[in-house]
SEFIZA-3560 file (N, C-alpha, C; in Angstrom, 3 decimals):
REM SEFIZA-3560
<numar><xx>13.327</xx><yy>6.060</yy><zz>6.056</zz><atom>N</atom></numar>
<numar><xx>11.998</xx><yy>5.665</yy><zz>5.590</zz><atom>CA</atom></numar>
<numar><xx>11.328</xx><yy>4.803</yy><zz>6.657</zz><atom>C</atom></numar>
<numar><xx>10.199</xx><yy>4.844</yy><zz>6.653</zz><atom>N</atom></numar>
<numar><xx>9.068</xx><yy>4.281</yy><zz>7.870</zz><atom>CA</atom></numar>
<numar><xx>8.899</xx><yy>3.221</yy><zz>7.385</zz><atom>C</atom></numar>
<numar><xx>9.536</xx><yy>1.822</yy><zz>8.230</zz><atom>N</atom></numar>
<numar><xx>8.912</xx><yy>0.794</yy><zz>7.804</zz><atom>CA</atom></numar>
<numar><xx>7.685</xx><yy>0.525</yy><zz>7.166</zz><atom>C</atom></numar>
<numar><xx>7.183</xx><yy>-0.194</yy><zz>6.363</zz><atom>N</atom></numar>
<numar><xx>5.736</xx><yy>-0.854</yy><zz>6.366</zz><atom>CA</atom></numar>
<numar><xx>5.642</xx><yy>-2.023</yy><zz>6.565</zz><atom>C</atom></numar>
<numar><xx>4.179</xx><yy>-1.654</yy><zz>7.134</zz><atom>N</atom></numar>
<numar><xx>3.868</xx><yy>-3.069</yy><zz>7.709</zz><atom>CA</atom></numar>
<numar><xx>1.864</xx><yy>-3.117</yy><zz>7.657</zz><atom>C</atom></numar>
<numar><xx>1.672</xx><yy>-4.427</yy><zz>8.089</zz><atom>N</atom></numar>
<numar><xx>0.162</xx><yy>-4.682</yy><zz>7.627</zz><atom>CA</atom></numar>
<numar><xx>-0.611</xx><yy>-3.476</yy><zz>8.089</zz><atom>C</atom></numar>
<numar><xx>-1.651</xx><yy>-3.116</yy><zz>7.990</zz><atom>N</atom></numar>
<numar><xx>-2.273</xx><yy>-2.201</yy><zz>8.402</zz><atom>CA</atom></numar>
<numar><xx>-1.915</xx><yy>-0.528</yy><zz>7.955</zz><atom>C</atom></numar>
<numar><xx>-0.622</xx><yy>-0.665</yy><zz>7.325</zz><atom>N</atom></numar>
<numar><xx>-0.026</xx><yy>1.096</yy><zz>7.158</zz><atom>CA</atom></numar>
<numar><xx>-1.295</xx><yy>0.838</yy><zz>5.842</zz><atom>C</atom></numar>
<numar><xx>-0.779</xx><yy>2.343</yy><zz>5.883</zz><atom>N</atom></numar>
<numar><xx>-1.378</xx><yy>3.545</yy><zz>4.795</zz><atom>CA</atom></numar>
<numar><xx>-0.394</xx><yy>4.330</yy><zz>3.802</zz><atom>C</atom></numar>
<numar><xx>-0.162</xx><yy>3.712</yy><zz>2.786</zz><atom>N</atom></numar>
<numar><xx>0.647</xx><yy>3.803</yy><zz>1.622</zz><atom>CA</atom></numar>
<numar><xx>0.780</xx><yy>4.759</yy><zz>0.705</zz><atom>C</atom></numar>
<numar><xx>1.278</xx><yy>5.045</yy><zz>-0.084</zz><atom>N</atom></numar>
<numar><xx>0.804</xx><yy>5.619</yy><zz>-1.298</zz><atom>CA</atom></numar>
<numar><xx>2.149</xx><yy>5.255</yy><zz>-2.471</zz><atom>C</atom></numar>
<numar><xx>1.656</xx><yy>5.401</yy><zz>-3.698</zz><atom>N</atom></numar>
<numar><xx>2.738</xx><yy>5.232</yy><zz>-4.663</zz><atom>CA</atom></numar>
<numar><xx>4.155</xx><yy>6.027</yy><zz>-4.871</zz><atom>C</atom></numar>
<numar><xx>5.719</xx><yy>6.418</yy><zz>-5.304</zz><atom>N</atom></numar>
<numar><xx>6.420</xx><yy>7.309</yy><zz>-4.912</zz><atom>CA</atom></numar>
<numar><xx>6.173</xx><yy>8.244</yy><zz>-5.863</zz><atom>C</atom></numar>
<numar><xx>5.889</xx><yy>7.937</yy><zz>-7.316</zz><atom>N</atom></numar>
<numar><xx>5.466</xx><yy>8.562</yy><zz>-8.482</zz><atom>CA</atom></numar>
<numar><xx>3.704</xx><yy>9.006</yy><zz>-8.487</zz><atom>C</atom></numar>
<numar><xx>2.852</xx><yy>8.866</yy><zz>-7.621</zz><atom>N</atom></numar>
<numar><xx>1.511</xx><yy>9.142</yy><zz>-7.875</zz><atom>CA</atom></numar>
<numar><xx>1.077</xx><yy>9.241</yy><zz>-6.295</zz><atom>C</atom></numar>
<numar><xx>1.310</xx><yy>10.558</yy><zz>-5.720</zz><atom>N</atom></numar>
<numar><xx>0.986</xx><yy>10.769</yy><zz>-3.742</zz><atom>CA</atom></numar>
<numar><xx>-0.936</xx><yy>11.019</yy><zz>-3.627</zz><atom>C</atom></numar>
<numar><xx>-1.627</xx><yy>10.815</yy><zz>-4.760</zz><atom>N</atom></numar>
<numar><xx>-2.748</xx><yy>11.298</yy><zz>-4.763</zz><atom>CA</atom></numar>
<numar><xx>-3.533</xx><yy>9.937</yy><zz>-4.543</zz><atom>C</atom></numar>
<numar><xx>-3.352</xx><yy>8.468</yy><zz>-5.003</zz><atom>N</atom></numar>
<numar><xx>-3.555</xx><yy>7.345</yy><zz>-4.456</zz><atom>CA</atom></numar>
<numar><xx>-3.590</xx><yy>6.956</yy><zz>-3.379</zz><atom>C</atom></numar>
<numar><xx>-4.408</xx><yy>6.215</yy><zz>-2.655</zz><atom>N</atom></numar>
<numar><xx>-4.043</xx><yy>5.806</yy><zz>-1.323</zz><atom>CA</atom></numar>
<numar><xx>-4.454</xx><yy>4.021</yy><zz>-1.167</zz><atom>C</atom></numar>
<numar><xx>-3.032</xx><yy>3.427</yy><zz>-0.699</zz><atom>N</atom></numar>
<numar><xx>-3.835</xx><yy>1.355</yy><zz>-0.547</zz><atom>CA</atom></numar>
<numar><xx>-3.371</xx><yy>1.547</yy><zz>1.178</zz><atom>C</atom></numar>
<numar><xx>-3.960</xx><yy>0.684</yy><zz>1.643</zz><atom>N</atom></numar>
<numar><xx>-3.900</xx><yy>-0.425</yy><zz>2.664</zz><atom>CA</atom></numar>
<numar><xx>-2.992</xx><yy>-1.582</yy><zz>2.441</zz><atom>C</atom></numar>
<numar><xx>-1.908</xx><yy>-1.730</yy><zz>3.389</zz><atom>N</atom></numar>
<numar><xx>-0.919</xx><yy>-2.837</yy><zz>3.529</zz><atom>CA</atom></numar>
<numar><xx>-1.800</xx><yy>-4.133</yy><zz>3.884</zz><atom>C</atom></numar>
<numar><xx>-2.383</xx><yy>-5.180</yy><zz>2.969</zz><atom>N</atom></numar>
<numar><xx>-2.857</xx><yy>-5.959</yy><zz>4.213</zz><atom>CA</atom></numar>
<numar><xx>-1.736</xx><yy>-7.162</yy><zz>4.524</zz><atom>C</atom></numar>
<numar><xx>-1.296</xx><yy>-7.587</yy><zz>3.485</zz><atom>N</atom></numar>
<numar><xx>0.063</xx><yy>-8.381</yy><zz>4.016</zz><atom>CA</atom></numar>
<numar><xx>1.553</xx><yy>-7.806</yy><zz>3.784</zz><atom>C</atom></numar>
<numar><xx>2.334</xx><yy>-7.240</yy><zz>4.948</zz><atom>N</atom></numar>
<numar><xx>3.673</xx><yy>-7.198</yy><zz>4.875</zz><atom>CA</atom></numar>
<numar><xx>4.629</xx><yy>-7.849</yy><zz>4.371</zz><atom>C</atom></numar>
<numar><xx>4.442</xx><yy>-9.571</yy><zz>4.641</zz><atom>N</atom></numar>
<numar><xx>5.618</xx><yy>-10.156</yy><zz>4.140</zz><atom>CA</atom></numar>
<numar><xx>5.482</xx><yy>-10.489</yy><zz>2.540</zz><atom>C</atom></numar>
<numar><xx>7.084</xx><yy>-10.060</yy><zz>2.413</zz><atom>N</atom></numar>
<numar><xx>6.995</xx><yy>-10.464</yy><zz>0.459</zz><atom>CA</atom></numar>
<numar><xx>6.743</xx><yy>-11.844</yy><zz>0.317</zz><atom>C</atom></numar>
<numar><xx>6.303</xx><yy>-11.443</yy><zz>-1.077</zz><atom>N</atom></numar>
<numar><xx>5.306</xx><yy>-12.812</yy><zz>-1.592</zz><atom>CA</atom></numar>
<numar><xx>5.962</xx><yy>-12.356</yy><zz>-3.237</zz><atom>C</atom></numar>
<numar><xx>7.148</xx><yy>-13.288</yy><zz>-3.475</zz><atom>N</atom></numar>
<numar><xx>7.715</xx><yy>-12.681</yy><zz>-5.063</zz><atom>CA</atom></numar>
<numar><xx>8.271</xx><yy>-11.283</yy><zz>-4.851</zz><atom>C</atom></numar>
<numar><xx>9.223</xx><yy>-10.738</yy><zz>-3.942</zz><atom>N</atom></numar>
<numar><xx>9.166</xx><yy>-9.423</yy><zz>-3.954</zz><atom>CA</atom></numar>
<numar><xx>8.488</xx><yy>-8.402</yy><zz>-3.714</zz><atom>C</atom></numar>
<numar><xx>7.196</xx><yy>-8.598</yy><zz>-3.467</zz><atom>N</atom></numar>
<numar><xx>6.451</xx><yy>-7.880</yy><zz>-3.646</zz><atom>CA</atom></numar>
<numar><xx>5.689</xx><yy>-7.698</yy><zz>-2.103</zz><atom>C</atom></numar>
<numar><xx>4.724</xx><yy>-6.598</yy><zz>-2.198</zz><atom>N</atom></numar>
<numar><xx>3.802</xx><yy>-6.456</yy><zz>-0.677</zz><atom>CA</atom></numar>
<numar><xx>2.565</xx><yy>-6.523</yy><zz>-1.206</zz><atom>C</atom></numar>
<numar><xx>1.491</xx><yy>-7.079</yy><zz>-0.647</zz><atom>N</atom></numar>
<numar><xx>0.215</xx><yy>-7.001</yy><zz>-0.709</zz><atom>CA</atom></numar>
<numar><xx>-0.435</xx><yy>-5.765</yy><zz>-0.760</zz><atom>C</atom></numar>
<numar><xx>-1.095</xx><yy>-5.422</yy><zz>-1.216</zz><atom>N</atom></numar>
<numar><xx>-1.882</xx><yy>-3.727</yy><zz>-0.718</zz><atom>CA</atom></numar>
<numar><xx>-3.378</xx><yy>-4.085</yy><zz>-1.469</zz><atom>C</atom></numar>
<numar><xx>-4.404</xx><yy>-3.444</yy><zz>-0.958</zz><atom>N</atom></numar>
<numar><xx>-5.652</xx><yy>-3.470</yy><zz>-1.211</zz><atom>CA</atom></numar>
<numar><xx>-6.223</xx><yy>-1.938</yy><zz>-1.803</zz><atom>C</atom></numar>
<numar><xx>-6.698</xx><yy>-1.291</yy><zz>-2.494</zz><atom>N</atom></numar>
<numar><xx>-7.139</xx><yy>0.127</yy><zz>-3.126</zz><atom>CA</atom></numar>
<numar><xx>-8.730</xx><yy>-0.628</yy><zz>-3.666</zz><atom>C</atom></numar>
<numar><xx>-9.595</xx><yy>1.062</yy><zz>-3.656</zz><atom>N</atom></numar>
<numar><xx>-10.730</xx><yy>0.747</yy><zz>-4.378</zz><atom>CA</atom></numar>
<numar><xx>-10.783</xx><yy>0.762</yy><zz>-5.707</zz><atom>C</atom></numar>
<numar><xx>-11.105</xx><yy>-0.281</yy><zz>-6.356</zz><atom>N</atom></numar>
<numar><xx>-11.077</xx><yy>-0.385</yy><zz>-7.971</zz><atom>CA</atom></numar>
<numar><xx>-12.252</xx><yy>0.262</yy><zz>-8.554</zz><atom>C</atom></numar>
<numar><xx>-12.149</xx><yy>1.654</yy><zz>-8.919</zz><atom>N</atom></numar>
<numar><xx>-13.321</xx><yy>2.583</yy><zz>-9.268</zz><atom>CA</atom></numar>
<numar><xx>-14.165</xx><yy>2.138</yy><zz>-10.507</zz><atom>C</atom></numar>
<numar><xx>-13.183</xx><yy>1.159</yy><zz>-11.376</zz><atom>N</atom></numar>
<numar><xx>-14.120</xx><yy>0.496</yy><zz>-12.616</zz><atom>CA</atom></numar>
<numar><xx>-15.297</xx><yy>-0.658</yy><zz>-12.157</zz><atom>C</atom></numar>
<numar><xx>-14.570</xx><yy>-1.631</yy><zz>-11.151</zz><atom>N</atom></numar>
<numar><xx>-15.079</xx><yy>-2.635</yy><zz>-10.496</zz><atom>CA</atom></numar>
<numar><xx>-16.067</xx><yy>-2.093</yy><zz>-9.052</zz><atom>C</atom></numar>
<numar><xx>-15.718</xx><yy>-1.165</yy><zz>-9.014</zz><atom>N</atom></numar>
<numar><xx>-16.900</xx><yy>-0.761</yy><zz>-8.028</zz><atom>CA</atom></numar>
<numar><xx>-16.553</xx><yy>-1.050</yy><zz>-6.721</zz><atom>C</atom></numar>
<numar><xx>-15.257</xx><yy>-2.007</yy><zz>-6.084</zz><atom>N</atom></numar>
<numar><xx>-15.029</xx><yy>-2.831</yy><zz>-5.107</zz><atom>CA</atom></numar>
<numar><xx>-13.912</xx><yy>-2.635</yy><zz>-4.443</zz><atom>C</atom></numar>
<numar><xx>-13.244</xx><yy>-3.486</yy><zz>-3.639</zz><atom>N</atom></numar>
<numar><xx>-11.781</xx><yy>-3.378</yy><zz>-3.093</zz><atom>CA</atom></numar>
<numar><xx>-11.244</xx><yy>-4.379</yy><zz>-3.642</zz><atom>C</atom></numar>
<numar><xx>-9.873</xx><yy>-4.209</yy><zz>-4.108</zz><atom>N</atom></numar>
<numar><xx>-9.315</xx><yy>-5.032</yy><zz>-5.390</zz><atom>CA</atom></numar>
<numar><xx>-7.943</xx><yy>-5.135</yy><zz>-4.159</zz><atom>C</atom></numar>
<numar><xx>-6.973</xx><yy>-6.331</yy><zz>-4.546</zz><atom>N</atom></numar>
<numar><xx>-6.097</xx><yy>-6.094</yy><zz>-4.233</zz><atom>CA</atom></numar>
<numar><xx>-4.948</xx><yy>-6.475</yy><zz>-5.339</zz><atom>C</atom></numar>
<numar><xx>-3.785</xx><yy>-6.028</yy><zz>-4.535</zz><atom>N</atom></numar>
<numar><xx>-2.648</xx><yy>-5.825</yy><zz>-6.021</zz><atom>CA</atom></numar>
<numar><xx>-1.471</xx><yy>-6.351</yy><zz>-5.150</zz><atom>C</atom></numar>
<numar><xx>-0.174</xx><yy>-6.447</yy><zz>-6.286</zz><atom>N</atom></numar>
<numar><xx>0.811</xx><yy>-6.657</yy><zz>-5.434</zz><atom>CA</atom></numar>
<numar><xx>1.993</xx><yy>-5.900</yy><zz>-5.965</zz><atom>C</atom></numar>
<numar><xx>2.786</xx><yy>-5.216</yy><zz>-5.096</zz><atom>N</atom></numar>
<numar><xx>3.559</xx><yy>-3.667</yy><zz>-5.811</zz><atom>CA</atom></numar>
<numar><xx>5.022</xx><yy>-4.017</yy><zz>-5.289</zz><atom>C</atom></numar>
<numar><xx>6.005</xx><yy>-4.089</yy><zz>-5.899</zz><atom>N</atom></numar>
<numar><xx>7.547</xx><yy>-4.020</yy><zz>-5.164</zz><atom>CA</atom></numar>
<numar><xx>7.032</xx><yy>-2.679</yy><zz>-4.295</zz><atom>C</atom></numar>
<numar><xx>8.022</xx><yy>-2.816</yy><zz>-3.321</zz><atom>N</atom></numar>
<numar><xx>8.079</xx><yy>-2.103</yy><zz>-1.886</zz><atom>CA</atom></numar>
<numar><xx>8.885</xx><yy>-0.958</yy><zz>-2.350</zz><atom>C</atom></numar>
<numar><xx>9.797</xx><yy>-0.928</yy><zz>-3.544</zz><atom>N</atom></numar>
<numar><xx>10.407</xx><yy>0.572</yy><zz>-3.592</zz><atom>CA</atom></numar>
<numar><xx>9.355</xx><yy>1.405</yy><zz>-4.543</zz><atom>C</atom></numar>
<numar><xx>8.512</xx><yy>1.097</yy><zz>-4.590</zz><atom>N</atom></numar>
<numar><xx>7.203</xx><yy>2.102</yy><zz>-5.363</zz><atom>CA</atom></numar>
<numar><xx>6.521</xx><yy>2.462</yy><zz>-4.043</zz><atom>C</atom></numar>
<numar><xx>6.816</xx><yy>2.422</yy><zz>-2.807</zz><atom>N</atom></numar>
<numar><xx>6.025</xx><yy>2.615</yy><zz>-1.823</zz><atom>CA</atom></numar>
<numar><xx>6.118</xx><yy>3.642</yy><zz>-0.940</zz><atom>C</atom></numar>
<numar><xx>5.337</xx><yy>4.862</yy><zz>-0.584</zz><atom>N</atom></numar>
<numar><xx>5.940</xx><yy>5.318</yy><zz>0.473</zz><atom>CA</atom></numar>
<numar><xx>4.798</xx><yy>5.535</yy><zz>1.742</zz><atom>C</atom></numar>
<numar><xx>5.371</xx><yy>5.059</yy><zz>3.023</zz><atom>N</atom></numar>
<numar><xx>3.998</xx><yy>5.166</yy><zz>3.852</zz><atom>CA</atom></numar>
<numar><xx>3.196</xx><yy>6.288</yy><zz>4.253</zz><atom>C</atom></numar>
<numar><xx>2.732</xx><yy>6.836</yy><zz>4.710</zz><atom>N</atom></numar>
<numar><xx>1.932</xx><yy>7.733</yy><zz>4.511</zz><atom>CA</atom></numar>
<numar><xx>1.307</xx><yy>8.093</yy><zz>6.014</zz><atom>C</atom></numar>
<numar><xx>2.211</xx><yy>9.602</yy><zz>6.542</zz><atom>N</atom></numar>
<numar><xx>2.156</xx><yy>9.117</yy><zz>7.865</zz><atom>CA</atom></numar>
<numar><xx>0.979</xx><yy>10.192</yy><zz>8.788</zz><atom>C</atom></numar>
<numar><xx>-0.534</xx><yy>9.254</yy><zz>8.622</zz><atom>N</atom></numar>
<numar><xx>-1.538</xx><yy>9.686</yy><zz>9.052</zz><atom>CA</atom></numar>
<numar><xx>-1.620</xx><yy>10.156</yy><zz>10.500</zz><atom>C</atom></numar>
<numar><xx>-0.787</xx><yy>9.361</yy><zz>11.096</zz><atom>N</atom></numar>
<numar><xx>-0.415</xx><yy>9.467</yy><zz>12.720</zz><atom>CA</atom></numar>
<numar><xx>0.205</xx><yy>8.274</yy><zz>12.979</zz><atom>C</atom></numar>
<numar><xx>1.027</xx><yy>8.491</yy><zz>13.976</zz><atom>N</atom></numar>
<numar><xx>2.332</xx><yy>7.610</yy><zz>14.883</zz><atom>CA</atom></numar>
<numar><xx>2.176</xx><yy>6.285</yy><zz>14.664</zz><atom>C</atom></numar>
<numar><xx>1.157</xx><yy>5.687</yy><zz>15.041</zz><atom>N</atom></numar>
<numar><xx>0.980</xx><yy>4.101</yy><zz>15.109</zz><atom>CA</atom></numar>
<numar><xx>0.023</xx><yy>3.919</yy><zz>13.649</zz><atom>C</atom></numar>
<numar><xx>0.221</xx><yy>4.283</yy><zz>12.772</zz><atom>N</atom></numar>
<numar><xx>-0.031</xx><yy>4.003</yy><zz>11.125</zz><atom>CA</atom></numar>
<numar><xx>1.097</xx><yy>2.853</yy><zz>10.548</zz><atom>C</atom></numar>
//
């Protein structure tokens, strides 16, 4: 599995049709930072997801 780290391009392991932004790598409670657009809120929301719900998402090499 491809590390993640700030800046990757994610997706959930159960839902590949989602897509967040890593913005902070280091755990915070287990968890990784990621940012997605919140389609109710209209905005960029961010969340915080354990890392084994994660898989990176490999747009190209330096992702």
């Amino acid at each position: 599995m491809s590390e993640i780290k700030a800046g990757s391009i994610v997706c959930l392991t159960f839902d590949l049709t989602k897509r967040f932004l890593v913005e902070n790598d280091t755990l915070i409670n287990g968890k990784i930072r990621v940012l997605y657009f919140n389609e109710i809120l209209g905005k960029i929301t961010t969340a915080e997801i354990e890392p084994e719900y994660l898989v990176r998402v490999g747009l190209n090499e330096n992702s």
